[in-house]
ZAMARGU-4260 file (C-alpha; in steps of 0.2 Angstrom, whole numbers, plus 5000, padded with zeros to 4 digits):
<rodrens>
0) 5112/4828/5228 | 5106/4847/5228 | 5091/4857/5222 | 5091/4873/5212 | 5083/4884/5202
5) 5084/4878/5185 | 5094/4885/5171 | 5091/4887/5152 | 5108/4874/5150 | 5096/4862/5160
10) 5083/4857/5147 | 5091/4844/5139 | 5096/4835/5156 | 5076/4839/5160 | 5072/4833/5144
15) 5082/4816/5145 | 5072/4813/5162 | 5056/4818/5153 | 5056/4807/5137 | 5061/4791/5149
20) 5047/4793/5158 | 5035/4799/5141 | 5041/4783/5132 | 5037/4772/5148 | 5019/4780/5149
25) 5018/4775/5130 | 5014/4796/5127 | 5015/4806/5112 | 5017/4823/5124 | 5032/4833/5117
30) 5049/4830/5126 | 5063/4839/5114 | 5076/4852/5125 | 5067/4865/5116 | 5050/4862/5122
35) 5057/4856/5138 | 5066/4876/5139 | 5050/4885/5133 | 5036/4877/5144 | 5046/4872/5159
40) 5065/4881/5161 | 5059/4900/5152 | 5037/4900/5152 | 5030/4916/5154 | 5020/4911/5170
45) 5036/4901/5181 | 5037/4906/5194 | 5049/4892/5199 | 5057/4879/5190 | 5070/4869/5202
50) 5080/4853/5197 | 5088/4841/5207 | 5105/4835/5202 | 5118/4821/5208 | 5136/4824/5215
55) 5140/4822/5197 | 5129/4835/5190 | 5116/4824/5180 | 5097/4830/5182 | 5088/4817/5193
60) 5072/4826/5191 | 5063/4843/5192 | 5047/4853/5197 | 5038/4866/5189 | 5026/4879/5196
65) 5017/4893/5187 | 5004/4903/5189 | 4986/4901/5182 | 4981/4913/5172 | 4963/4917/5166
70) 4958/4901/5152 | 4970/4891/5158 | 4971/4873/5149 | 4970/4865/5166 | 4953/4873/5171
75) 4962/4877/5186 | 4956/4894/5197 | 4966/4908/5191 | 4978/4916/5204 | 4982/4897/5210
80) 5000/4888/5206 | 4999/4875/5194 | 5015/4860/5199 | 5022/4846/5189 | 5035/4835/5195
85) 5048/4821/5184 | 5059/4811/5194 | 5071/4799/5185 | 5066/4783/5182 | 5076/4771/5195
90) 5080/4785/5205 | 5064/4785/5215 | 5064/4783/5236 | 5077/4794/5237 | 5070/4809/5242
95) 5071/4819/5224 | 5052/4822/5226 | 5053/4829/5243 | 5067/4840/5242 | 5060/4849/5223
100) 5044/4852/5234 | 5053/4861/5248 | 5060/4872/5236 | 5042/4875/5228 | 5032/4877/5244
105) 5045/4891/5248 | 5043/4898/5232 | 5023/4897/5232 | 5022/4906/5248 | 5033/4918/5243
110) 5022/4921/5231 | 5007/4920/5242 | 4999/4908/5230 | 4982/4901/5240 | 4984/4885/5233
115) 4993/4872/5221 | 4986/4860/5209 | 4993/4845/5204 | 4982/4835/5189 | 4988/4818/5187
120) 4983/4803/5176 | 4972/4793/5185 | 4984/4778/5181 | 4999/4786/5191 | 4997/4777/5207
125) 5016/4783/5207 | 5012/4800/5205 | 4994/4801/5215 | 5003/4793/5231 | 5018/4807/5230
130) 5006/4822/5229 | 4998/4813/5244 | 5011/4811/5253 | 5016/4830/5251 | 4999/4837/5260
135) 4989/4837/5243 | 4971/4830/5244 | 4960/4826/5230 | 4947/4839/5226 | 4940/4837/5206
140) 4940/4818/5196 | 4936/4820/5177 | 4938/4806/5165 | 4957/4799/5166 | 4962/4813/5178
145) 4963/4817/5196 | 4966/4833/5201 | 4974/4838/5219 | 4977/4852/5228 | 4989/4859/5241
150) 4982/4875/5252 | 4998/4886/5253 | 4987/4898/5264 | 4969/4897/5271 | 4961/4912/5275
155) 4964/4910/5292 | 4982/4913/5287 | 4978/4931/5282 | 4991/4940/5292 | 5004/4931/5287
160) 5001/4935/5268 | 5003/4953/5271 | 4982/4958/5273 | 4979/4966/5289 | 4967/4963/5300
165) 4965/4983/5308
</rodrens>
């Protein structure tokens, strides 16, 4: 199993992972290679897109981040990372989830992103116990929804995001 930046030739693995889970959630969201390529693998605002694939090369799941811009569809702060994670169904408890969100907290702080949100259905005790156990805390509940967040640097962390303190 090994992470990496995900490539255009990716989306129809991604979008294989993401229709299973789409049709198990009973969701009209779209899920075609082509959609998967625009808003996930090529979007304007990615900064990273990783996947995690098997020893065989199969897409066991991936994680998106991008940027939030002003207006946003998530009514998320602008200048903050906005994440989603798929993992494959059965292929859970193996450490997919982990290992994508190494990859995107190194890429977050390379951006020097304050903080990450993650909004997730407020069905997906699946999904809300994996952001939780990555360091994400609730901060906003709106009707079906629960966002999180991940501070990637608090202002104490200053320095170390290249402001100087002279």
């Amino acid at each position: 199993m090994k992470v990496r930046p995900a490539l255009p030739a990716d989306a129809e693995g991604m979008s294989v992972v993401l229709r299973e889970i789409l049709a198990a959630w009973k969701s009209n969201r779209p899920c075609s290679i082509e959609h998967v390529r625009m808003f996930y693998v090529e979007h304007p605002d990615r900064i990273e897109c990783s996947v995690v694939e098997s020893d065989k090369g199969d897409i066991l799941g991936f994680q998106s981040l991008k940027l939030a811009t002003e207006g946003n569809s998530w009514g998320v702060p602008p200048g903050w990372g906005v994440i989603g994670t798929y993992v494959k169904l059965g292929a859970g408890r193996q450490g997919i989830g982990k290992t994508l969100f190494q990859a995107t907290r190194e890429a977050a702080r390379k951006a020097k992103l304050p903080n990450i949100d993650a909004t997730i259905g407020e069905n997906n005790d699946l999904g809300l116990a994996y952001y939780e156990a990555m360091g994400f805390r609730t901060y906003r509940k709106e009707p079906g929804r629960i966002s999180k967040v991940y501070v990637v640097f608090s202002p104490t962390d200053a320095d170390s995001r290249g402001a100087s303190t002279k």
